[in-house]
TORVEX-364151 format. One record per residue (C-alpha): x, y, z. Coordinates in nm, 4 decimals, always signed. Example, Ala and Ser with C-alpha at 12.3 -4.5 7.8 and 13.67 -1.06 7.14 Angstrom:
(torvex (+1.2300 -0.4500 +0.7800))
(torvex (+1.3670 -0.1060 +0.7140))
***
This chain:
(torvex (+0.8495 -1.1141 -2.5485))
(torvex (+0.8248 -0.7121 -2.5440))
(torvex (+1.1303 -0.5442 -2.5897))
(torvex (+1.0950 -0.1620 -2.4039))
(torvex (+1.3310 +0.1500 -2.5358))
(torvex (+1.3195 +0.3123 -2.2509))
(torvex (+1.4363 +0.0749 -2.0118))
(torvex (+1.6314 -0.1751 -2.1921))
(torvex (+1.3749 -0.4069 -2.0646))
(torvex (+1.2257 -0.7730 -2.2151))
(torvex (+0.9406 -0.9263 -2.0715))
(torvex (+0.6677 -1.1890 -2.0912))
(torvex (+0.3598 -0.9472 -2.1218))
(torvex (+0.1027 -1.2423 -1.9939))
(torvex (+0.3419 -1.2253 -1.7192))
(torvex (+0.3222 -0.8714 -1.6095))
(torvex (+0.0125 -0.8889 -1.6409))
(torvex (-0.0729 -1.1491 -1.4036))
(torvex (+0.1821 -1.0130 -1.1543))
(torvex (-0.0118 -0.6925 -1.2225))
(torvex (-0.3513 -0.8746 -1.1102))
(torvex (-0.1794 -1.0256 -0.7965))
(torvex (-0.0293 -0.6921 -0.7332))
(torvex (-0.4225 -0.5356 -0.7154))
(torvex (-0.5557 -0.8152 -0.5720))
(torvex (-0.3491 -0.7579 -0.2230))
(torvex (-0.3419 -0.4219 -0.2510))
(torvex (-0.6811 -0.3155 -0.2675))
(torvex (-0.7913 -0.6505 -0.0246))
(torvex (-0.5429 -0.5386 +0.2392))
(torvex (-0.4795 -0.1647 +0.1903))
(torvex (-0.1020 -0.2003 +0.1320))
(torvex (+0.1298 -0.3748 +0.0157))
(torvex (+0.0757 -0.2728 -0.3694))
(torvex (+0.3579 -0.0458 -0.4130))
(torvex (+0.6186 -0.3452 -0.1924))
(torvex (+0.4559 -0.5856 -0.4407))
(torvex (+0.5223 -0.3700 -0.7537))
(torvex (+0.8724 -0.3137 -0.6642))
(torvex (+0.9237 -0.6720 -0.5938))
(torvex (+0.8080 -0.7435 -0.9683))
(torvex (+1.0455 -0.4692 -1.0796))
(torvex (+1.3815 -0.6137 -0.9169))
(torvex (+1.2944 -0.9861 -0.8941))
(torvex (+1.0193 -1.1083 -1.1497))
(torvex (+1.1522 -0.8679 -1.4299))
(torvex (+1.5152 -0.7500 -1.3023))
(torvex (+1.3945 -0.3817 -1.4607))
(torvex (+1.6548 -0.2316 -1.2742))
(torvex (+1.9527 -0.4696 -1.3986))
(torvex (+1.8302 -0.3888 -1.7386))
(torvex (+1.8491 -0.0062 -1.6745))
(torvex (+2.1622 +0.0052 -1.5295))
(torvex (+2.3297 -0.1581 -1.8920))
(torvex (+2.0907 +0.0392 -2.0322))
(torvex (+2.1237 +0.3818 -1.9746))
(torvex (+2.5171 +0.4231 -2.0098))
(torvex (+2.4364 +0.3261 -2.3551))
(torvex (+2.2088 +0.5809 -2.4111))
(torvex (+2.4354 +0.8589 -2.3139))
(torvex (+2.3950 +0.8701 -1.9055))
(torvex (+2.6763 +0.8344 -1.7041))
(torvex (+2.7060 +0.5101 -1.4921))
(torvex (+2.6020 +0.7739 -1.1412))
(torvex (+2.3319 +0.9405 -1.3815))
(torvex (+2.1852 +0.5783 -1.4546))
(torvex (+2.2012 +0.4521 -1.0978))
(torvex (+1.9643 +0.7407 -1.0332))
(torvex (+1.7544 +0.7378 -1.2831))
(torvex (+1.6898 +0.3999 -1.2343))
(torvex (+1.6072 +0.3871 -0.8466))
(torvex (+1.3868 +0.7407 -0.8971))
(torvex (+1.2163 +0.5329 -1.1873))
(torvex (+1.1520 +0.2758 -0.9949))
(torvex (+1.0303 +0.4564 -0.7252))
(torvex (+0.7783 +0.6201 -0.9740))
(torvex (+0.6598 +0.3152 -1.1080))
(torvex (+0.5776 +0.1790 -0.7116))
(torvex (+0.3977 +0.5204 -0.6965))
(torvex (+0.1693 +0.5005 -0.9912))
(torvex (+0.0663 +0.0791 -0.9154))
(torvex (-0.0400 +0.2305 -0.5948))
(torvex (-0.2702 +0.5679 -0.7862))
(torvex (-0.4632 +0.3198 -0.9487))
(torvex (-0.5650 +0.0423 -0.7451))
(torvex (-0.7238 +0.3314 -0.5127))
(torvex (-0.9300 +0.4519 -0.7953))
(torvex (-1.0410 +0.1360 -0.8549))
(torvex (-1.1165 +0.0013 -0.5221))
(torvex (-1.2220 +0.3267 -0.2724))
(torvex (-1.5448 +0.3588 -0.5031))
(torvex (-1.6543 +0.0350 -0.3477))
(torvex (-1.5262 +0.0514 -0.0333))
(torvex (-1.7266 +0.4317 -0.0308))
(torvex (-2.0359 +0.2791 -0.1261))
(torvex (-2.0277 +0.0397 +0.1366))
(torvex (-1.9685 +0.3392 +0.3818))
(torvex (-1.6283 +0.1460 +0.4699))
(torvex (-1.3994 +0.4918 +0.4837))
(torvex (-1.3590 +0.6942 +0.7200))
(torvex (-1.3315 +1.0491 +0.5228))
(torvex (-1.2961 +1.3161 +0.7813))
(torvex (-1.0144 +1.1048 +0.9304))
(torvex (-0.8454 +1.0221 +0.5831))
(torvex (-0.8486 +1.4267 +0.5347))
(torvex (-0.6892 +1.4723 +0.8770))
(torvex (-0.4300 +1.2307 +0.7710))
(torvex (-0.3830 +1.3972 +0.4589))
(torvex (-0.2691 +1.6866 +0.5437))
(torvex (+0.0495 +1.5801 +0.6956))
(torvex (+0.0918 +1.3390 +0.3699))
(torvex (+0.0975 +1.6225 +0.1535))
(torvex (+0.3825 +1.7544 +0.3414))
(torvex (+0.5412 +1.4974 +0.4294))
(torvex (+0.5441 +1.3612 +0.0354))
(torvex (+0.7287 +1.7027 -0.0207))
(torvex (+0.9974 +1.6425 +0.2551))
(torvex (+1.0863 +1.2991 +0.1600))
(torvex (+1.1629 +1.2537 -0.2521))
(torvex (+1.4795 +1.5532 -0.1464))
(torvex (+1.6175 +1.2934 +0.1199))
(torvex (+1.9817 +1.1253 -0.0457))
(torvex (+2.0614 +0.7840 -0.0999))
(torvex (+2.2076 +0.5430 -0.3020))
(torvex (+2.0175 +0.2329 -0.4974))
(torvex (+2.1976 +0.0151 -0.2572))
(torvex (+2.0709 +0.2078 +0.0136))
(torvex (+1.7331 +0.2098 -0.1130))
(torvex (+1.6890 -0.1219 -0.1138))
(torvex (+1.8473 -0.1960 +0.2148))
(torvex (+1.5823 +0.0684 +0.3927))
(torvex (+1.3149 -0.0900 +0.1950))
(torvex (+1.3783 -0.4161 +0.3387))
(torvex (+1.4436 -0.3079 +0.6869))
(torvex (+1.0990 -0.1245 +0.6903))
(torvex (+0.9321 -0.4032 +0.5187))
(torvex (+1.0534 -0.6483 +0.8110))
(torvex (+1.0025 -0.4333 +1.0882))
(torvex (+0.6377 -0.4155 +0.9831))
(torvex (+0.5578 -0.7317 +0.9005))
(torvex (+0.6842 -0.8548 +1.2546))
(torvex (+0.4702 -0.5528 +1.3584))
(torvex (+0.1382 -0.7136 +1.1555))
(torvex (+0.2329 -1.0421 +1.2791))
(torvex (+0.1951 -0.9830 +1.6637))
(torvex (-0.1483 -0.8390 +1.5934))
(torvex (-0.2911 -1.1760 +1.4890))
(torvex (-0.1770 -1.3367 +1.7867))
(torvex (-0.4251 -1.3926 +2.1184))
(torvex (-0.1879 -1.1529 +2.3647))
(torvex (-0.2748 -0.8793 +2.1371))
(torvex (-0.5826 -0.9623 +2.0458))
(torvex (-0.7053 -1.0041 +2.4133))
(torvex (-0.6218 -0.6242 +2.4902))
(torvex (-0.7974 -0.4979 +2.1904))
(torvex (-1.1678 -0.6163 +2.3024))
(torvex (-1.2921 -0.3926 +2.0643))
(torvex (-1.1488 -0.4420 +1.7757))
(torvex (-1.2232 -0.7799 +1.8257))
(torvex (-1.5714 -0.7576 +1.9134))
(torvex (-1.6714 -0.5281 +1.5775))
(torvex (-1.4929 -0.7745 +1.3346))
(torvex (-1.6481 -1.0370 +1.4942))
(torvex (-2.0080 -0.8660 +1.4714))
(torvex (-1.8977 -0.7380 +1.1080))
(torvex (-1.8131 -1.0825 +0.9688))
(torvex (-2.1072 -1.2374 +1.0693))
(torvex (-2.3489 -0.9878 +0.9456))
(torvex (-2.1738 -1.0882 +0.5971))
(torvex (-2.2781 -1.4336 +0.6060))
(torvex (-2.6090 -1.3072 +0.7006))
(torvex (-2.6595 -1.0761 +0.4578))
(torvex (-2.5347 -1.3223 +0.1966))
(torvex (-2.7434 -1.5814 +0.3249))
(torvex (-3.0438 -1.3685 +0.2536))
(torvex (-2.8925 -1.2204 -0.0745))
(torvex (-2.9294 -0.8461 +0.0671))
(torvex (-2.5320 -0.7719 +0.0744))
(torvex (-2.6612 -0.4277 -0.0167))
(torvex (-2.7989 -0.3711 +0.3382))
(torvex (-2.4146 -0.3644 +0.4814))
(torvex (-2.4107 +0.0300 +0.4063))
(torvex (-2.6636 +0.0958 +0.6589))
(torvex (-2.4618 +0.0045 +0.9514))
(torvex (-2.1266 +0.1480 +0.8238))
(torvex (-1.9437 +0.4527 +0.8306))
(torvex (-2.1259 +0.7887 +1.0199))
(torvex (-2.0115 +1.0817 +1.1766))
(torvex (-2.1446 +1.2259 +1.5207))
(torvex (-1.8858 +1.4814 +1.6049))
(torvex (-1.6049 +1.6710 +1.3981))
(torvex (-1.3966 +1.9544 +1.5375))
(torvex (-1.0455 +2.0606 +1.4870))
(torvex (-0.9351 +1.8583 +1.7913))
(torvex (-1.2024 +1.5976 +1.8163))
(torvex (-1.3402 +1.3113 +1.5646))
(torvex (-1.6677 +1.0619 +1.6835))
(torvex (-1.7903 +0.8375 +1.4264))
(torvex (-1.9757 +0.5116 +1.4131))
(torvex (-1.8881 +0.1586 +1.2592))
(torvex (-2.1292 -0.1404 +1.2904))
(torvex (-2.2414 -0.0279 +1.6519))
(torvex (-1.8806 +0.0595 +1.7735))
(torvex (-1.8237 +0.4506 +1.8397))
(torvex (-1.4694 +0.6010 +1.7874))
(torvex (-1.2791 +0.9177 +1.9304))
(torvex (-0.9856 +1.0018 +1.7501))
(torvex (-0.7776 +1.3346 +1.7180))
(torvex (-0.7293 +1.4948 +1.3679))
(torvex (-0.4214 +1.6824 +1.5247))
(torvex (-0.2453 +1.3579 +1.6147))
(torvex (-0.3460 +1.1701 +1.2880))
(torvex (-0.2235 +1.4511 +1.0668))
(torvex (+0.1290 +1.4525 +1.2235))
(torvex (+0.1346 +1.0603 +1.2162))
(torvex (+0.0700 +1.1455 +0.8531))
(torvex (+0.3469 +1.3519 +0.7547))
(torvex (+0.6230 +1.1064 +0.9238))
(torvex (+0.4599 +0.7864 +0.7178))
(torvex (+0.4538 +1.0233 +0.4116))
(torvex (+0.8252 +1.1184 +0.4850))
(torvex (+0.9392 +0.7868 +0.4932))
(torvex (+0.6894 +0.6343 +0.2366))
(torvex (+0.7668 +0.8749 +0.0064))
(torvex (+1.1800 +0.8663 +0.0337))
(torvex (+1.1489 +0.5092 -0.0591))
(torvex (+0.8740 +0.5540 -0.3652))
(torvex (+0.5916 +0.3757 -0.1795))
(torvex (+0.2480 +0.4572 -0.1133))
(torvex (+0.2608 +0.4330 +0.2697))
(torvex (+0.0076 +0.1359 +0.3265))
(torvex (+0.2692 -0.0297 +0.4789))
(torvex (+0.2800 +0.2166 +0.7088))
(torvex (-0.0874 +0.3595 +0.7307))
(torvex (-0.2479 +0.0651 +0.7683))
(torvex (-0.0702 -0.0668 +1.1200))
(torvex (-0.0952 +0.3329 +1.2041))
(torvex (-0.5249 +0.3001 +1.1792))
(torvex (-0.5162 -0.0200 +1.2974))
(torvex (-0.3047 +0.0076 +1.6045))
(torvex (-0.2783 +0.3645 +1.6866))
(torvex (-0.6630 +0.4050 +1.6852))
(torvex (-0.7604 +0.0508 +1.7547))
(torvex (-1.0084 +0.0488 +1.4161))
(torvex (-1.0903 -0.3177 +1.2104))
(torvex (-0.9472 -0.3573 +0.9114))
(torvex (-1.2849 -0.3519 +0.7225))
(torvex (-1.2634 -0.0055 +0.7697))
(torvex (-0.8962 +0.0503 +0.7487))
(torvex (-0.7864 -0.0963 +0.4127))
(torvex (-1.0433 +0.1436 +0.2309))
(torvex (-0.9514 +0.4512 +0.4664))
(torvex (-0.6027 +0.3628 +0.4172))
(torvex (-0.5925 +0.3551 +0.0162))
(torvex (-0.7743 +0.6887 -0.0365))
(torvex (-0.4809 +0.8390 +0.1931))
(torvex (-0.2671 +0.6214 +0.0120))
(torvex (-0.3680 +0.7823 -0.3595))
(torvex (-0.3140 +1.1437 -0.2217))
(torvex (+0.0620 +1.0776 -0.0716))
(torvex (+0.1362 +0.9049 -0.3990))
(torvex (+0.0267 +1.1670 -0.6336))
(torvex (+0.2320 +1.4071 -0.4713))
(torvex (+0.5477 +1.2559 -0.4442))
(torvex (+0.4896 +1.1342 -0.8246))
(torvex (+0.4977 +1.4457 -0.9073))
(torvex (+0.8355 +1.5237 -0.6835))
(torvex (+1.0355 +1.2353 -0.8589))
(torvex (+0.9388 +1.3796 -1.2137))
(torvex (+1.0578 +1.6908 -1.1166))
(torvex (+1.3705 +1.5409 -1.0560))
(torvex (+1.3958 +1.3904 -1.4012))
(torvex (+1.2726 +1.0088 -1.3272))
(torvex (+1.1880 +0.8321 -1.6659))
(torvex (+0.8795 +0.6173 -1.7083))
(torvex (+0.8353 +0.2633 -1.9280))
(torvex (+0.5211 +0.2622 -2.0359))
(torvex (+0.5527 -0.0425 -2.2205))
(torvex (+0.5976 -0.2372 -1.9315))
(torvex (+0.3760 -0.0104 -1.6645))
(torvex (+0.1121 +0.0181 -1.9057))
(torvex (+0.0274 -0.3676 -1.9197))
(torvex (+0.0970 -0.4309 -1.5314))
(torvex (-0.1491 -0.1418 -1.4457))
(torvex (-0.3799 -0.3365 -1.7292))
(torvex (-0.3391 -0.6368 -1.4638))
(torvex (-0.4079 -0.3759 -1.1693))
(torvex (-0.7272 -0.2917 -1.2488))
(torvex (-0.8320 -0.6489 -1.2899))
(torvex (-0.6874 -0.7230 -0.9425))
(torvex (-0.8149 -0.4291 -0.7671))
(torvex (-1.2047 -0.4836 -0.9460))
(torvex (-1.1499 -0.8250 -0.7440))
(torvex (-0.9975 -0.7349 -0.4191))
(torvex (-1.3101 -0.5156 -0.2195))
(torvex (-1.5719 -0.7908 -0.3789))
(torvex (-1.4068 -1.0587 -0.1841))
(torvex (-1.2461 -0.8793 +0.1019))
(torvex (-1.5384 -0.9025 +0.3146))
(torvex (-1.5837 -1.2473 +0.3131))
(torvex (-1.1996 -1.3339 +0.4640))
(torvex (-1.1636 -1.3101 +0.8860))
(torvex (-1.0400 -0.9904 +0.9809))
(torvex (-0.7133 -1.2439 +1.1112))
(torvex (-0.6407 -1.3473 +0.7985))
(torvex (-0.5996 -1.0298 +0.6187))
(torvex (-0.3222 -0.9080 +0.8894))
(torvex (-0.1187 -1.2734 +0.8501))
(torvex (-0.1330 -1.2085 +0.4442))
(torvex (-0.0048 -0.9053 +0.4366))
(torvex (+0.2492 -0.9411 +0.7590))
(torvex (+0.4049 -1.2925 +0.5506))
(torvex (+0.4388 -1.0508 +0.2264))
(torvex (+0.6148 -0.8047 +0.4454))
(torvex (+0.8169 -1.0499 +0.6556))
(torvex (+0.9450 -1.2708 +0.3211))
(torvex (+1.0583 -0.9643 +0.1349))
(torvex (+1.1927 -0.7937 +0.3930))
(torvex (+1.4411 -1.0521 +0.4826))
(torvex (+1.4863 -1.0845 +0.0870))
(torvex (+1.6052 -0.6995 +0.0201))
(torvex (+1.8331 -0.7074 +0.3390))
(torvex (+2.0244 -0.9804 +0.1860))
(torvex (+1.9672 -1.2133 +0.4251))
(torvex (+1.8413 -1.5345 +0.2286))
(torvex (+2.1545 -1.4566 -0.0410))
(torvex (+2.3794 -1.4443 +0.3099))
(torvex (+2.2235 -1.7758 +0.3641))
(torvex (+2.2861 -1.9039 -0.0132))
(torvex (+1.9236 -1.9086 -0.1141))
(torvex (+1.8512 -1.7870 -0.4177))
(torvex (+1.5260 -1.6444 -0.3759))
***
């Protein structure tokens, strides 16, 4: 066990490790999910909070000075899991042309704001992890829809290029050339202020930078309030809003997802959060390992599957922060 000063903290460091890999794994396979996973190792694998609130008082803080220290910490530790599986995993996904750049900038630039706007927003640790679990459900229901046929039927397209994407994999695989899956990825034919065209495996795509920058600052505002990334949130915005596949998505989503994140990291220091790098430093250790794993093998999954993985993660924990399975006496 590895006792941490800073928190109050003991831990099994084999374990935070592996929940480190898992953590990775989905993150950078998916495109979010890595910050709701981190936090969920915080509170329920490792109960870092419970040991910083006995903690802290000890240390000098008043029992309101803890409580905030504590949920901005925690926040800041969601933040940095989510800065480093992108800078693992977008060099892959770039190389296989799989991000859409121009449209991640567009995005950006309501993140940045957006990440300033929502670290100032009020509320209590209770609070925080009530919102986090109504969010969390509301978009995994969201996620869940989209694998079904109804929804599936009225998005031909999006159909039709994962389809055409997946098997091109098994081709290409076949024949030992996976390099050759660049060639049809990722490229631009138009890029104005108002207007975005752009290619993906045969498939052309007009979105507006306008609309995708404001969508950005409101996920940013909300992502950022509650200490997450805004995967969660980004990748249902790509996906839905502007009908793209996930292959393209989860690494256009994580490269938005590192800029939001270093922001409001930034934000939450300012406002005196604490970090534990005893524990962070070996579940970021586990991090890497997941997120070296997650692009390598995210291509070979059905564009379905990745949207029920991610929507069950969302749906589980969602129910599990509002209280509702400790309502129902389960102690999970």
């Amino acid at each position: 066990m590895v006792y941490s000063p800073i928190s109050g903290a003991e831990f099994n460091p084999m374990a935070v490790i592996a929940w480190g890999i898992i953590t990775g794994y989905v993150f950078s396979t998916v495109g979010a999910a890595g910050a709701i996973l981190t936090f969920i190792g915080q509170v329920v694998v490792f109960k870092l909070d419970k040991f910083m609130l006995k903690h802290l008082p000890t240390a000098g803080y008043t029992e309101a000075q803890a409580k905030t220290l504590t949920k901005n910490t925690l926040k800041v530790h969601n933040l940095a899991a989510v800065i480093m599986s992108p800078l693992i995993a977008v060099p892959t996904y770039f190389k296989e042309r799989r991000v859409a750049l121009p449209l991640a900038g567009a995005v950006a630039v309501g993140v940045v704001l957006g990440a300033l706007v929502g670290p100032a927003i009020p509320m209590t640790l209770k609070q925080y992890k009530i919102y986090f679990g109504v969010i969390t459900f509301i978009i995994g229901i969201r996620l869940a829809y989209e694998t079904t046929e109804r929804y599936r039927a009225g998005k031909a397209k999006l159909k039709a290029i994962s389809e055409r994407f997946e098997a091109k994999v098994k081709e290409l695989k076949a024949s030992g050339e996976m390099d050759e899956i660049k060639k049809e990825g990722f490229k631009v034919t138009s890029f104005t202020p108002t207007t975005l065209r752009f290619t993906f495996w045969g498939e052309e795509f007009n979105i507006n930078p306008i609309i995708a920058a404001v969508g950005g600052f409101f996920i940013a505002v909300l992502a950022s309030m509650l200490g997450l990334g805004g995967g969660f949130l980004l990748v249902p915005y790509l996906a839905s809003v502007f009908v793209l596949p996930m292959f393209i998505v989860a690494g256009t989503s994580i490269t938005i997802v590192l800029i939001n994140s270093l922001v409001a990291i930034a934000r939450y220091f300012q406002k005196g959060a604490l970090f534990d790098y005893y524990y962070m430093s070996l579940f970021l250790l586990g991090i890497i390992g997941g997120s070296l794993l997650g692009p390598k093998l995210q291509k070979y999954y059905k564009e379905k599957y990745l949207r029920w993985l991610l929507a069950i993660i969302l749906l589980f924990y969602g129910l599990r922060f509002m209280g509702v399975w400790k309502a129902l006496g389960l102690p999970i």
